[in-house]
N, CA, C and O atoms as a Tripos MOL2 file, in Angstrom:
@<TRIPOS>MOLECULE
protein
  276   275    69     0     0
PROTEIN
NO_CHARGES

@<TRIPOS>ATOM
      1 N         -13.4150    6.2910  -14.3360 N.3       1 UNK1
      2 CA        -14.0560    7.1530  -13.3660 C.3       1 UNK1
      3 C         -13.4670    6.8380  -12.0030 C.2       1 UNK1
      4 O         -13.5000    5.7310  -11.4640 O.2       1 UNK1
      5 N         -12.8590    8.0800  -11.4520 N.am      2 UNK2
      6 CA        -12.0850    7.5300   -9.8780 C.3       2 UNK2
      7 C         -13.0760    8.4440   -9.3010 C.2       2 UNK2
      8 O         -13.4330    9.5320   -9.7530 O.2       2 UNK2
      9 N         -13.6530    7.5700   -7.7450 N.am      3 UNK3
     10 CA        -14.4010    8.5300   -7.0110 C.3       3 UNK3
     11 C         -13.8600    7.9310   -5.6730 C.2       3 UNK3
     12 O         -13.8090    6.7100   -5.5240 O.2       3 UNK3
     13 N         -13.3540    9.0260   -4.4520 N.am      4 UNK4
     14 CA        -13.0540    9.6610   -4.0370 C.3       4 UNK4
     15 C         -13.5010    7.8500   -3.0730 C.2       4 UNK4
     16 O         -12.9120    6.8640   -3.5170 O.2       4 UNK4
     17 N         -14.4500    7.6450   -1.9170 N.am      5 UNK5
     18 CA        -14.8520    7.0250   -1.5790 C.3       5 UNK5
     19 C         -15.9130    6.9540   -1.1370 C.2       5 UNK5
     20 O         -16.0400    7.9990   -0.4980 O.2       5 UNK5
     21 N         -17.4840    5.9550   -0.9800 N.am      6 UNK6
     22 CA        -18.4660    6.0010    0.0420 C.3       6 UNK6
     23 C         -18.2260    6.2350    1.2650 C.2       6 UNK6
     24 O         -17.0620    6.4190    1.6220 O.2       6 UNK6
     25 N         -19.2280    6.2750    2.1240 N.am      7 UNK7
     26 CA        -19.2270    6.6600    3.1980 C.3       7 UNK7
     27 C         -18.2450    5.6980    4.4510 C.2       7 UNK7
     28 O         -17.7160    6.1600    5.4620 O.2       7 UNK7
     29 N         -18.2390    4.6720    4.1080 N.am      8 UNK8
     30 CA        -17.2380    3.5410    4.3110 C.3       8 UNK8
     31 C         -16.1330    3.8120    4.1730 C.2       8 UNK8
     32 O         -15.4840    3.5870    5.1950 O.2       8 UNK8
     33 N         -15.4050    4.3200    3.1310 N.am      9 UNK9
     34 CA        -13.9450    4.9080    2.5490 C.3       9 UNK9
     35 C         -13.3840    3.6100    1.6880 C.2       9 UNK9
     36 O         -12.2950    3.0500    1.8120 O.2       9 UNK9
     37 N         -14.5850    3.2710    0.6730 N.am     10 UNK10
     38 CA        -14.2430    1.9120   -0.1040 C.3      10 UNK10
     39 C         -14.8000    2.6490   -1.6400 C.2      10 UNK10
     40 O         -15.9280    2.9960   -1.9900 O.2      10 UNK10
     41 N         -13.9980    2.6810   -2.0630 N.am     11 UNK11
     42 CA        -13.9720    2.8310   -3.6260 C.3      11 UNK11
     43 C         -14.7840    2.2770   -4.6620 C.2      11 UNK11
     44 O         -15.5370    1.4600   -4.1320 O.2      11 UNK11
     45 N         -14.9860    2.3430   -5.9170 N.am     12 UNK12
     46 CA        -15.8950    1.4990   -7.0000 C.3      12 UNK12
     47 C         -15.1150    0.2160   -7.0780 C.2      12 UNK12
     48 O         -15.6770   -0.8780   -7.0400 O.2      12 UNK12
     49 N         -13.6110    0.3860   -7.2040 N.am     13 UNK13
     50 CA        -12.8510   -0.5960   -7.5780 C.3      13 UNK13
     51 C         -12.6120   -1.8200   -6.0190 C.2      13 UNK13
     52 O         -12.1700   -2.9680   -5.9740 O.2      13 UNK13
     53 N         -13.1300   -0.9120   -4.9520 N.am     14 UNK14
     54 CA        -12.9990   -1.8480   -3.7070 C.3      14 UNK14
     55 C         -14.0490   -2.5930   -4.0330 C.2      14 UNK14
     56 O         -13.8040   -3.6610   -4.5920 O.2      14 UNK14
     57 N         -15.3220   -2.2640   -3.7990 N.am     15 UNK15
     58 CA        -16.3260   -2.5370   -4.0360 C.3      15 UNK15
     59 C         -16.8460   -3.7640   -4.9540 C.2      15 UNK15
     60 O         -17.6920   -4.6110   -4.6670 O.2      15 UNK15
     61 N         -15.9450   -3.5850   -6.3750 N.am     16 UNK16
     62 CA        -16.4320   -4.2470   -7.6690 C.3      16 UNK16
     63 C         -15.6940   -5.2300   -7.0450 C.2      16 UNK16
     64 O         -16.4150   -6.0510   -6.4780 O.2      16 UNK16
     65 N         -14.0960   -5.5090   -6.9180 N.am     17 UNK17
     66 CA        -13.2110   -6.7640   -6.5340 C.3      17 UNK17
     67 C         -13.9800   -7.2790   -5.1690 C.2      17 UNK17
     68 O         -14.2180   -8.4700   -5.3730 O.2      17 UNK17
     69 N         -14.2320   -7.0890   -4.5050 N.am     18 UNK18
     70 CA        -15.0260   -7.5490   -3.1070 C.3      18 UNK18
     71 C         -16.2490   -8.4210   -3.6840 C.2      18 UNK18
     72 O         -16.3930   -9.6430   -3.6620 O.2      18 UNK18
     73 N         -17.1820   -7.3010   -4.2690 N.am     19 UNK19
     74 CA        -18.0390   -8.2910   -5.1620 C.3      19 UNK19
     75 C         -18.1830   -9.6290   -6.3240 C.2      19 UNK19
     76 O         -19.1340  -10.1710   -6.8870 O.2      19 UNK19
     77 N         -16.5690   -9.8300   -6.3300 N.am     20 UNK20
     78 CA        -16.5760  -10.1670   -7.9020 C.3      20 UNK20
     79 C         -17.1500  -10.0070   -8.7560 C.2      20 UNK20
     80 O         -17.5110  -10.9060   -9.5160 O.2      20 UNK20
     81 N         -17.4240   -8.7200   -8.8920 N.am     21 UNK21
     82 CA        -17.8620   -7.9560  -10.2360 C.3      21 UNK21
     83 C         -16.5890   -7.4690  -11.3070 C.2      21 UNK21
     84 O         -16.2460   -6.2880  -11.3560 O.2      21 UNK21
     85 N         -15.7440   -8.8490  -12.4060 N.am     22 UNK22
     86 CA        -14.6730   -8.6780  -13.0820 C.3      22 UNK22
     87 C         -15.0050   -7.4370  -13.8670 C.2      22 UNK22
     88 O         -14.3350   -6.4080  -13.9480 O.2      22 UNK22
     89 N         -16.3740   -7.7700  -14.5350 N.am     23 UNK23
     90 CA        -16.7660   -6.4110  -15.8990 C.3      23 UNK23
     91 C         -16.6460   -5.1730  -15.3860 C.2      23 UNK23
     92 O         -16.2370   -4.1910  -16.0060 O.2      23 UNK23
     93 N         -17.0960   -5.2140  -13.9380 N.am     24 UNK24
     94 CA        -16.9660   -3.7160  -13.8150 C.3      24 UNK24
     95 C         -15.6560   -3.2180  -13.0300 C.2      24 UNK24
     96 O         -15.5870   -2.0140  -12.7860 O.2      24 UNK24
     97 N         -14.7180   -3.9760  -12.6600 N.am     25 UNK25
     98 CA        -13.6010   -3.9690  -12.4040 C.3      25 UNK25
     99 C         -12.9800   -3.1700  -13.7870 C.2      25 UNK25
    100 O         -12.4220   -2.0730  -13.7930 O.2      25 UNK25
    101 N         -13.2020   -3.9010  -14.7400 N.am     26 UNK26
    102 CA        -12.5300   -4.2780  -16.1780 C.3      26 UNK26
    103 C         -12.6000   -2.5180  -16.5250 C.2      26 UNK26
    104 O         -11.6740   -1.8620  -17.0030 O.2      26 UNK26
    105 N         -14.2320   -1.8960  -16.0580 N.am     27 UNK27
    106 CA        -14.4080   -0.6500  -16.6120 C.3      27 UNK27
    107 C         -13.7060    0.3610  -16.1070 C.2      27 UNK27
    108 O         -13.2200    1.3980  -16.5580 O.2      27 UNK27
    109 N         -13.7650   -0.2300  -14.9480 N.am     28 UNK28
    110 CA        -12.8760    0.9450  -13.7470 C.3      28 UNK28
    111 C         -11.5370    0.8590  -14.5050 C.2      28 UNK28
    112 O         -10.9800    1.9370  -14.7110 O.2      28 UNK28
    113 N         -10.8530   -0.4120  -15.0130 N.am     29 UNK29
    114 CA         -9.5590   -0.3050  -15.2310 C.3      29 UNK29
    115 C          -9.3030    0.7700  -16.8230 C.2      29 UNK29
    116 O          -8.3070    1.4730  -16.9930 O.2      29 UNK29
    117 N          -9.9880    0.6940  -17.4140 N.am     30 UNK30
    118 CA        -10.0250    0.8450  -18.7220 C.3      30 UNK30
    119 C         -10.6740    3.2060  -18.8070 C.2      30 UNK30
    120 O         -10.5450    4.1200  -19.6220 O.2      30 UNK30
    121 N         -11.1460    3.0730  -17.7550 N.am     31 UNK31
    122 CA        -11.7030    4.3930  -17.6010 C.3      31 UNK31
    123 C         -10.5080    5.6160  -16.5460 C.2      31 UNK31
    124 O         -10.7210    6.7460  -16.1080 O.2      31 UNK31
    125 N          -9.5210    4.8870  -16.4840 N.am     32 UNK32
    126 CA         -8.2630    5.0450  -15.2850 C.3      32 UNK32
    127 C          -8.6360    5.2060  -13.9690 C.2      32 UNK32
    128 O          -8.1980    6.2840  -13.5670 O.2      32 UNK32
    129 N          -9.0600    4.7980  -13.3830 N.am     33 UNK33
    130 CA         -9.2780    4.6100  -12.0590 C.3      33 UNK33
    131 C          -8.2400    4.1380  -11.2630 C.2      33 UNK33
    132 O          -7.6320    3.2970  -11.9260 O.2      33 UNK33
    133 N          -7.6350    4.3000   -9.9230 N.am     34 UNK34
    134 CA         -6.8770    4.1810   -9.2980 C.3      34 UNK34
    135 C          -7.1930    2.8420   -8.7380 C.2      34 UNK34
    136 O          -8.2220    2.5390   -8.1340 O.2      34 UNK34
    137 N          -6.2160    2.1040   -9.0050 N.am     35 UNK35
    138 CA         -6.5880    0.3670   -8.2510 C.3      35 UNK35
    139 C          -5.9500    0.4340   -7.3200 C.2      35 UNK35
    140 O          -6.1960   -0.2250   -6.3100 O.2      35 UNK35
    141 N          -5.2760    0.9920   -7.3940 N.am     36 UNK36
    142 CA         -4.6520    1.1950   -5.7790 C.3      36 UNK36
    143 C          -4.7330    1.9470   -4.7000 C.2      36 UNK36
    144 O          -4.0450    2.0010   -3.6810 O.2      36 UNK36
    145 N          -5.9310    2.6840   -5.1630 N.am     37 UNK37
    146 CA         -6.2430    3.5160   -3.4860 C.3      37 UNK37
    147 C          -6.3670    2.2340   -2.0930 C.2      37 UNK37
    148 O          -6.3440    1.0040   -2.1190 O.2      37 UNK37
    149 N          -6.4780    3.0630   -1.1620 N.am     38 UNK38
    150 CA         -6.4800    2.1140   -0.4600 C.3      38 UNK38
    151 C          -7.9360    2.6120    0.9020 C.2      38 UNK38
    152 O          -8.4500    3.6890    1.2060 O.2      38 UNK38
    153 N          -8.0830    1.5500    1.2550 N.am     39 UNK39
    154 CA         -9.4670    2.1600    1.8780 C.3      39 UNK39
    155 C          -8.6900    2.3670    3.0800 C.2      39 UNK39
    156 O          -7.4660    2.2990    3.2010 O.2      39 UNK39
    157 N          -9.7750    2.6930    4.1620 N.am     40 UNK40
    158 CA         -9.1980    2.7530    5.7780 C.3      40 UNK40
    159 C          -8.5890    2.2180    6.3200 C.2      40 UNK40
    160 O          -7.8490    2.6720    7.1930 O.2      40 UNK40
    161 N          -8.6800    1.1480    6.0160 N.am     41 UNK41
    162 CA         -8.1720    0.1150    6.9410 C.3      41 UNK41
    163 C          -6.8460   -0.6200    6.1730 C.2      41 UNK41
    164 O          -6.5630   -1.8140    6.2820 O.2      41 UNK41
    165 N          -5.9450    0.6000    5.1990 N.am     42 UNK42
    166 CA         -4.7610   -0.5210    3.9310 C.3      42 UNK42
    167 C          -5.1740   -1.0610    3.0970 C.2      42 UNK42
    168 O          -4.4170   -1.5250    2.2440 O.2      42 UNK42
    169 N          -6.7860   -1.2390    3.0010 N.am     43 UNK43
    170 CA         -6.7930   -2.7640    1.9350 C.3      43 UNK43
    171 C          -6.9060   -1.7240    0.5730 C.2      43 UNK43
    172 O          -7.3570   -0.5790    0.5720 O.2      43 UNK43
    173 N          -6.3230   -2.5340   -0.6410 N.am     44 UNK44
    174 CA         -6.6180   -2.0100   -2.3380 C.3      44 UNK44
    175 C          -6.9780   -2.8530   -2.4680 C.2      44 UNK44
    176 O          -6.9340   -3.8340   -1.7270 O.2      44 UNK44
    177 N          -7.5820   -2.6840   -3.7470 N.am     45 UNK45
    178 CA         -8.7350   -2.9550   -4.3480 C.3      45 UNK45
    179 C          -7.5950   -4.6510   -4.3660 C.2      45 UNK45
    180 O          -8.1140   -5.5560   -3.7130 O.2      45 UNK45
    181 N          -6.5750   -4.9200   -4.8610 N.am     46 UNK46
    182 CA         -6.5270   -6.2990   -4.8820 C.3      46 UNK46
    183 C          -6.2880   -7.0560   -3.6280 C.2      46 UNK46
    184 O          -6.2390   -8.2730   -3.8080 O.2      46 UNK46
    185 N          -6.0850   -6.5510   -2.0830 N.am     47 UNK47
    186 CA         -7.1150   -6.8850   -1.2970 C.3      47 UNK47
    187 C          -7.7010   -7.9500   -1.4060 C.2      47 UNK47
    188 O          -7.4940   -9.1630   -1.3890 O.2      47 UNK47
    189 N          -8.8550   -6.8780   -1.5790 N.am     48 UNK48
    190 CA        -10.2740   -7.4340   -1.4380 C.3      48 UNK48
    191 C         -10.6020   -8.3250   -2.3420 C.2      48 UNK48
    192 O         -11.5100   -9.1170   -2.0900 O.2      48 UNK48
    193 N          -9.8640   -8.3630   -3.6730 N.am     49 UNK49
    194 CA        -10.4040   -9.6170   -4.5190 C.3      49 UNK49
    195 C          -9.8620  -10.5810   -4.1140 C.2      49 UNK49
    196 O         -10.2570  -11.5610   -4.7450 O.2      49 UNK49
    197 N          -8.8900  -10.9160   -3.1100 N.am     50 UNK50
    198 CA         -7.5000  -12.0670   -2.4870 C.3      50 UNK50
    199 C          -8.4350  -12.3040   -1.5510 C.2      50 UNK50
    200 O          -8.8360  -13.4570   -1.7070 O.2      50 UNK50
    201 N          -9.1860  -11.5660   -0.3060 N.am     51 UNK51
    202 CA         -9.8760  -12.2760    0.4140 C.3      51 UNK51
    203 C         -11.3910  -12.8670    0.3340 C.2      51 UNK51
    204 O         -12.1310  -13.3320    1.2010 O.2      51 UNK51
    205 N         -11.5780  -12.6120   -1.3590 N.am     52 UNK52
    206 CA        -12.7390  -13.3120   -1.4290 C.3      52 UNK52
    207 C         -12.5230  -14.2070   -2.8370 C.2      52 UNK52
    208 O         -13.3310  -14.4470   -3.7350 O.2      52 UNK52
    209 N         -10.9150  -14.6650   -2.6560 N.am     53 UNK53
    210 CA        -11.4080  -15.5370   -3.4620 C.3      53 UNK53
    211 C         -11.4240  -15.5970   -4.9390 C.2      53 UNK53
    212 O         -11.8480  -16.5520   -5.5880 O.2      53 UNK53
    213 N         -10.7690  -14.1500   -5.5760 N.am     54 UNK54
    214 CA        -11.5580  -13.8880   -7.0610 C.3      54 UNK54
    215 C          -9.9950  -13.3350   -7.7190 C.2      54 UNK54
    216 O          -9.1970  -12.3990   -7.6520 O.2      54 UNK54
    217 N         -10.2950  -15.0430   -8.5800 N.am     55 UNK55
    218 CA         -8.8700  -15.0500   -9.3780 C.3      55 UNK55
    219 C          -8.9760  -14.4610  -10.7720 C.2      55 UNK55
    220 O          -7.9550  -14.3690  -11.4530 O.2      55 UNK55
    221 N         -10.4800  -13.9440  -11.3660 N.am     56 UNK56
    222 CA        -10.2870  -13.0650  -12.5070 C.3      56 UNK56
    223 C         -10.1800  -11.7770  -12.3580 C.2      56 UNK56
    224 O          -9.7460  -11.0550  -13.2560 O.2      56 UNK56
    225 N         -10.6440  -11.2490  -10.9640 N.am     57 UNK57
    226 CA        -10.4820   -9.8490  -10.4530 C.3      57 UNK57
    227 C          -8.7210   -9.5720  -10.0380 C.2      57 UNK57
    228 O          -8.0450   -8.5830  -10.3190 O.2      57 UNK57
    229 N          -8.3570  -10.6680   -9.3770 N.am     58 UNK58
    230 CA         -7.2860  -10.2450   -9.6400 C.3      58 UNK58
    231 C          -6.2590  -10.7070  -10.4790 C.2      58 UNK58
    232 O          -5.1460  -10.2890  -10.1610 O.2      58 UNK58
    233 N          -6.3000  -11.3410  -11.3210 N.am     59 UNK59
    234 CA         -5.6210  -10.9830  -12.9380 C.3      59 UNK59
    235 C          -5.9270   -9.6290  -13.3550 C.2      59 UNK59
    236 O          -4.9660   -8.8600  -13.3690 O.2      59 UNK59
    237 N          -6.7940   -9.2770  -13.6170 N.am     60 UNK60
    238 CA         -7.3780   -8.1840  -13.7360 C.3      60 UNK60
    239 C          -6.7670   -6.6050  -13.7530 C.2      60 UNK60
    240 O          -6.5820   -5.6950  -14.5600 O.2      60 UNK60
    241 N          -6.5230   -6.9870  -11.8660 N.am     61 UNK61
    242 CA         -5.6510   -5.7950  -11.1310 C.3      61 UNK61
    243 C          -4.3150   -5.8700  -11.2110 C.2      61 UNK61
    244 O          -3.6310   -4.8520  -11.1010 O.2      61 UNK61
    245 N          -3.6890   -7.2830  -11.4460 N.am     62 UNK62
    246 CA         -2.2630   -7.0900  -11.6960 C.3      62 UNK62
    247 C          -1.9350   -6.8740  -13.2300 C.2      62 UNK62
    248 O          -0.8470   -6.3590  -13.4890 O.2      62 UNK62
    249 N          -2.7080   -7.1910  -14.1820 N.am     63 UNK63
    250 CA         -2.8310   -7.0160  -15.4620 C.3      63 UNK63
    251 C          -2.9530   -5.3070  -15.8380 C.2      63 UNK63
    252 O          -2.7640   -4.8140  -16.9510 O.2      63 UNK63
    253 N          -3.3210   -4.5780  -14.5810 N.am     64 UNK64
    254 CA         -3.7060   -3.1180  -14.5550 C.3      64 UNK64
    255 C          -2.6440   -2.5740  -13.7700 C.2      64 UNK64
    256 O          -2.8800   -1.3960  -13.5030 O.2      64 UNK64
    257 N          -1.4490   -3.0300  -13.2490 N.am     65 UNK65
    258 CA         -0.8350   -2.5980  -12.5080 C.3      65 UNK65
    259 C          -1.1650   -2.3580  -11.3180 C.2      65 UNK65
    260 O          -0.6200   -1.3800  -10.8050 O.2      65 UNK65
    261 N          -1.5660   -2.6790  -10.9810 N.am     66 UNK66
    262 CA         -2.3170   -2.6250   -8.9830 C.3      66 UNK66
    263 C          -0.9520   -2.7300   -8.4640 C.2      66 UNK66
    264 O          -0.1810   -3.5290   -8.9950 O.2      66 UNK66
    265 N          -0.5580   -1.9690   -7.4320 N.am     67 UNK67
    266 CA          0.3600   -2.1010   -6.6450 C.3      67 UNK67
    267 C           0.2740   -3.8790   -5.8200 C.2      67 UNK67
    268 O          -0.8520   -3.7560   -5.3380 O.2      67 UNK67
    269 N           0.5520   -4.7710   -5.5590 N.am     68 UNK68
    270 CA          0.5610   -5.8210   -4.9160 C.3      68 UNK68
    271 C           1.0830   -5.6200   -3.6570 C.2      68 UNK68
    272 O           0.9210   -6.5790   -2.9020 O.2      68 UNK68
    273 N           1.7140   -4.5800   -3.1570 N.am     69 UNK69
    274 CA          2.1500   -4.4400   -1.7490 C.3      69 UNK69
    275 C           1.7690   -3.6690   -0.9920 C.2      69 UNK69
    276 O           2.2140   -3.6570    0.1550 O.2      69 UNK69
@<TRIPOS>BOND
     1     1     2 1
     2     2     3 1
     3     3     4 2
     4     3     5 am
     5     5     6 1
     6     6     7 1
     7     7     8 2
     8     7     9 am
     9     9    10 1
    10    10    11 1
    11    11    12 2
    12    11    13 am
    13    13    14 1
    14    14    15 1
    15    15    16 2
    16    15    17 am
    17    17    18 1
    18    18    19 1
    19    19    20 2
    20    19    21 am
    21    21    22 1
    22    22    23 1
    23    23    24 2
    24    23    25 am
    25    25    26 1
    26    26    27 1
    27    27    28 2
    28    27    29 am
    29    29    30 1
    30    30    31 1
    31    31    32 2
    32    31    33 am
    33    33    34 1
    34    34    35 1
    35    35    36 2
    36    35    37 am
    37    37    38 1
    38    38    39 1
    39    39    40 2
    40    39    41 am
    41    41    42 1
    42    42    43 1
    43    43    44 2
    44    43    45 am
    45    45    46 1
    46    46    47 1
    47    47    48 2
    48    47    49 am
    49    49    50 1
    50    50    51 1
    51    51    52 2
    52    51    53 am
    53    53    54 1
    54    54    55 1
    55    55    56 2
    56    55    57 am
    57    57    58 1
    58    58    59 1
    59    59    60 2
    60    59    61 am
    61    61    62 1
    62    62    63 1
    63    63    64 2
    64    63    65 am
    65    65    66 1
    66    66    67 1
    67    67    68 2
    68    67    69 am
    69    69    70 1
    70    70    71 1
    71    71    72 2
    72    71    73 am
    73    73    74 1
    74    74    75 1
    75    75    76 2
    76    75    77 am
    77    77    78 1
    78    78    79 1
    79    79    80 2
    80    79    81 am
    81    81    82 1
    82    82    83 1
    83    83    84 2
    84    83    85 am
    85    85    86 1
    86    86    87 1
    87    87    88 2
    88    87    89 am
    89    89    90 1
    90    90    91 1
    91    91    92 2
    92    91    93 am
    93    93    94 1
    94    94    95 1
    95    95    96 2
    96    95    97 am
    97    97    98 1
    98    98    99 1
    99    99   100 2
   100    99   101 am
   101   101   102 1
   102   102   103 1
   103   103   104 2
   104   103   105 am
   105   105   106 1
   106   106   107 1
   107   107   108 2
   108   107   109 am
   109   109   110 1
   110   110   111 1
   111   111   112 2
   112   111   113 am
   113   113   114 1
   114   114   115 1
   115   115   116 2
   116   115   117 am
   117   117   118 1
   118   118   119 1
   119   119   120 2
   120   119   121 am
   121   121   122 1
   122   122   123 1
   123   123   124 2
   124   123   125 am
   125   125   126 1
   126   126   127 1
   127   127   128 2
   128   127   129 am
   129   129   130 1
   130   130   131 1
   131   131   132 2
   132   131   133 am
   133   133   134 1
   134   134   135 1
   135   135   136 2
   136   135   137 am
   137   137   138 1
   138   138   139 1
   139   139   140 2
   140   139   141 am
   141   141   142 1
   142   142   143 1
   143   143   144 2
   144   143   145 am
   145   145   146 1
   146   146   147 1
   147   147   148 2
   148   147   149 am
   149   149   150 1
   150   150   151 1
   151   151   152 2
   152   151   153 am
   153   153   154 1
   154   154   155 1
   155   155   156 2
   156   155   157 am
   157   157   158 1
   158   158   159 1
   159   159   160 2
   160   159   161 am
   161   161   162 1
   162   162   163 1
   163   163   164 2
   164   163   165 am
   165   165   166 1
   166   166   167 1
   167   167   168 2
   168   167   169 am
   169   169   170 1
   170   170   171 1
   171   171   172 2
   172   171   173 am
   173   173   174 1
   174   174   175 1
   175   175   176 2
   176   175   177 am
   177   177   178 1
   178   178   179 1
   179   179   180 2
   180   179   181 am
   181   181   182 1
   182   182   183 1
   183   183   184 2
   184   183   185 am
   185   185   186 1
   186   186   187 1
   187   187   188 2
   188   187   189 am
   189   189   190 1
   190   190   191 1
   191   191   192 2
   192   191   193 am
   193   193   194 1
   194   194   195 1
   195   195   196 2
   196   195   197 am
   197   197   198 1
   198   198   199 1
   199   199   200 2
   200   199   201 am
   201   201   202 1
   202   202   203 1
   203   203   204 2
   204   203   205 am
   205   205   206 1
   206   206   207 1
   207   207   208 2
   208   207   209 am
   209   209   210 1
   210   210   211 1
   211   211   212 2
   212   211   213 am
   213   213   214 1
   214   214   215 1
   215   215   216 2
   216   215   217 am
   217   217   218 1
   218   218   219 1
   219   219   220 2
   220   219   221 am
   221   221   222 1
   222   222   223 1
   223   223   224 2
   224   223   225 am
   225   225   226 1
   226   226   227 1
   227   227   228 2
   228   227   229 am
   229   229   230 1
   230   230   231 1
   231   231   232 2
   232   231   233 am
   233   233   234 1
   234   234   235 1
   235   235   236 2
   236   235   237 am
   237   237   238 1
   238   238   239 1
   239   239   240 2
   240   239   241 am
   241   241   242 1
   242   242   243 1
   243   243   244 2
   244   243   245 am
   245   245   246 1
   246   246   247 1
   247   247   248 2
   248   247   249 am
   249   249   250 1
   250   250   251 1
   251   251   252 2
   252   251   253 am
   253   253   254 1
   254   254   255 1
   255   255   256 2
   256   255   257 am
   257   257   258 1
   258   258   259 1
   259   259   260 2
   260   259   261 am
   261   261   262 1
   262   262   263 1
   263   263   264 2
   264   263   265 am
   265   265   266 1
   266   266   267 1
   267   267   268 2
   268   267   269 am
   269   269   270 1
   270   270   271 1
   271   271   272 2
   272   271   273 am
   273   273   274 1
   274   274   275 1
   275   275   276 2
@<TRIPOS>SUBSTRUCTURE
     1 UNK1         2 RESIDUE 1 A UNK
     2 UNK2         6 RESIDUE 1 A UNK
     3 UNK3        10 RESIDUE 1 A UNK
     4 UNK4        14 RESIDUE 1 A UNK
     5 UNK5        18 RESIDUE 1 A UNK
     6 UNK6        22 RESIDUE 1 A UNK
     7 UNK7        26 RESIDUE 1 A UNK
     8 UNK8        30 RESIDUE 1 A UNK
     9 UNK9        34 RESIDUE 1 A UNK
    10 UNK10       38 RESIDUE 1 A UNK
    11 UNK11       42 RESIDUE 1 A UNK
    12 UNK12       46 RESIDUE 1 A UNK
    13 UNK13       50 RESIDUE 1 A UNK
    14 UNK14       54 RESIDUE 1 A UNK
    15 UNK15       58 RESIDUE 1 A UNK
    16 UNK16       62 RESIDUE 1 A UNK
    17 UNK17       66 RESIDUE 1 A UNK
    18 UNK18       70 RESIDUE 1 A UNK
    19 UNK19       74 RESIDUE 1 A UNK
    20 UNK20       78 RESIDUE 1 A UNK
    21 UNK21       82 RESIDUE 1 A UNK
    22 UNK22       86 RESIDUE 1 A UNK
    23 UNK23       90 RESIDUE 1 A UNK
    24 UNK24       94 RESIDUE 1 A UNK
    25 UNK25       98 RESIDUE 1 A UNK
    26 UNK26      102 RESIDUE 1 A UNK
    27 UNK27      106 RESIDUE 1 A UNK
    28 UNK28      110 RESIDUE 1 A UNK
    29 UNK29      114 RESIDUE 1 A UNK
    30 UNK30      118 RESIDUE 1 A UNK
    31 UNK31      122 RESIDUE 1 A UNK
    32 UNK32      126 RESIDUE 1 A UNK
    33 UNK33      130 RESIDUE 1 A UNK
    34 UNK34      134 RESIDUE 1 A UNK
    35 UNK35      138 RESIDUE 1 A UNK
    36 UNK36      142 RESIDUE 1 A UNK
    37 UNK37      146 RESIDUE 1 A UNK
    38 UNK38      150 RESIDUE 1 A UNK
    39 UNK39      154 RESIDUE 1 A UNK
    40 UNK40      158 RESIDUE 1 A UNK
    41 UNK41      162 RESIDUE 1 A UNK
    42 UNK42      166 RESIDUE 1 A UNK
    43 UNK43      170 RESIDUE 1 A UNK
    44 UNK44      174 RESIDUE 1 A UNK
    45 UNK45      178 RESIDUE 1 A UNK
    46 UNK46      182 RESIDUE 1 A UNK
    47 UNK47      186 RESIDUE 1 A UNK
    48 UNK48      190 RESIDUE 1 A UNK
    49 UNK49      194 RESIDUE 1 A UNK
    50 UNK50      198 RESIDUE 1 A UNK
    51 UNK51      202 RESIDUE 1 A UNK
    52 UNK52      206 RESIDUE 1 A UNK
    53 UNK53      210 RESIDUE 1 A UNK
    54 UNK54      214 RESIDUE 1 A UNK
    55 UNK55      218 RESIDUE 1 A UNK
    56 UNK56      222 RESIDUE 1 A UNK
    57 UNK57      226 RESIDUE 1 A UNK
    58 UNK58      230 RESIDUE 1 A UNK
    59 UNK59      234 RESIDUE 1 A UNK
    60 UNK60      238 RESIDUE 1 A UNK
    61 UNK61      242 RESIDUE 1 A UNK
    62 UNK62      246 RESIDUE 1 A UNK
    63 UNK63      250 RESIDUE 1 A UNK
    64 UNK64      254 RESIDUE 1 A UNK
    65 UNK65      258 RESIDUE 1 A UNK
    66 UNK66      262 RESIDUE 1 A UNK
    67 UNK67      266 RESIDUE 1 A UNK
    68 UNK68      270 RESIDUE 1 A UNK
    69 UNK69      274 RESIDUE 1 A UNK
């Protein structure tokens, strides 16, 4: 499920990696969702799992092809 963004301009997949929420990362990946949108401000979704920290979220996203750059 890809949705567009909240009112923020942060995605499910921003959102889930920010949270360290891996499972629902995992769903986003598996349902095709774009891991690489990018919110307002540049950040993708692997980002946000790098500045908080979350080394199964991002296995995850590079395991899903997330752009890294």
């Amino acid at each position: 499920v890809t949705v567009t963004a909240d009112a923020s301009g942060q995605s499910l997949a921003h959102l889930a990696a920010y949270s360290r929420e891996a499972f629902f990362l995992l769903w986003q990946l598996q349902t095709g969702a774009n891991l690489s949108q990018q919110a307002p401000l540049g950040e993708a979704s692997i980002h946000k799992a790098a500045k908080v920290g979350s080394l199964e979220c991002l296995a995850l996203l590079v395991a899903g092809d997330a752009k890294i750059d």
